[in-house]
C-alpha positions as CSV (number, residue, x, y, z in Angstrom):
1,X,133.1,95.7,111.5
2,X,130.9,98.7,113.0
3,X,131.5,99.7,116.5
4,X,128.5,100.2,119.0
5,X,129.1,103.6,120.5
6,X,127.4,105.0,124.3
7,X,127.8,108.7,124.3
8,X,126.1,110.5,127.5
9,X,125.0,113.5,127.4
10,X,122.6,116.3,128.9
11,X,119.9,118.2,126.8
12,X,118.2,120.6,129.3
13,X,118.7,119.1,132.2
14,X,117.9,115.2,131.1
15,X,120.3,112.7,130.9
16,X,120.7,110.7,127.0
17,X,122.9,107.8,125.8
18,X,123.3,108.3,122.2
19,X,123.9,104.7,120.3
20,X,125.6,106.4,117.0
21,X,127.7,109.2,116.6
22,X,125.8,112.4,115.6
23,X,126.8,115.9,115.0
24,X,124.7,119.1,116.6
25,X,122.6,118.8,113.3
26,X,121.8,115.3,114.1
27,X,121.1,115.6,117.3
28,X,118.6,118.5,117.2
29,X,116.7,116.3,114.1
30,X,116.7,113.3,116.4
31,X,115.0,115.1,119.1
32,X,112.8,116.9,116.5
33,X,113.3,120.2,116.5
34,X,113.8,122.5,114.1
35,X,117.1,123.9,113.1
36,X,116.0,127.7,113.0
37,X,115.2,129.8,116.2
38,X,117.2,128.1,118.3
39,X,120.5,128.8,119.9
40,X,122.6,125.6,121.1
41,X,124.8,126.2,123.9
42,X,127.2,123.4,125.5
43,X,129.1,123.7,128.5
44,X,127.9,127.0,129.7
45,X,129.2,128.5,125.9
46,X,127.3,129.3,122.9
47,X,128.0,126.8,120.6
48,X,127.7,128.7,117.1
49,X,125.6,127.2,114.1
50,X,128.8,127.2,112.1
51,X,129.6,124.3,114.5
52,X,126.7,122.4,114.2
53,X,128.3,119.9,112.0
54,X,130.6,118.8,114.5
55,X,130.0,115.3,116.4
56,X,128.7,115.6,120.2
57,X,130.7,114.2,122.3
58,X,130.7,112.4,125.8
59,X,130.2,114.0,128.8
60,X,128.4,117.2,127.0
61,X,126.0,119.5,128.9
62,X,124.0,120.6,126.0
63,X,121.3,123.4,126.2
64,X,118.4,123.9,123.5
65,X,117.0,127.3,123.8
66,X,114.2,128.5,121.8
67,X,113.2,132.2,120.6
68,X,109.7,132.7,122.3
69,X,107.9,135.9,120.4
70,X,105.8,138.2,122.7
71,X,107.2,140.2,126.0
């Protein structure tokens, strides 16, 4: 018997309800972008790319930043 699962969360400011569990990895495919040159930070922290496998959870304020060449 599968569960249905509502996990809401923020990405950069806009509200998501996820309907499956996904991990940072997930996530970041689902929204189609790319897993290199970016930096992930939830709650105000870094979130390090050695924790991308982990599942997001409810409630998360998650910001996608992306490295911008140029200055």
């Amino acid at each position: 018997m599968t569960s249905s699962v509502n996990i809401g969360i923020t990405v950069n400011g806009e509200d998501h309800q996820l309907t499956e569990e996904l991990t940072v990895s997930q996530l970041l495919a689902h929204l189609g972008l790319p897993e290199k040159g970016i930096a992930v930070a939830v709650d105000g922290a870094v979130f390090p790319r050695t924790s991308w496998d982990r599942a997001v959870e409810k409630g998360w304020e998650i910001e996608i930043l992306t490295a911008v060449q140029g200055g």
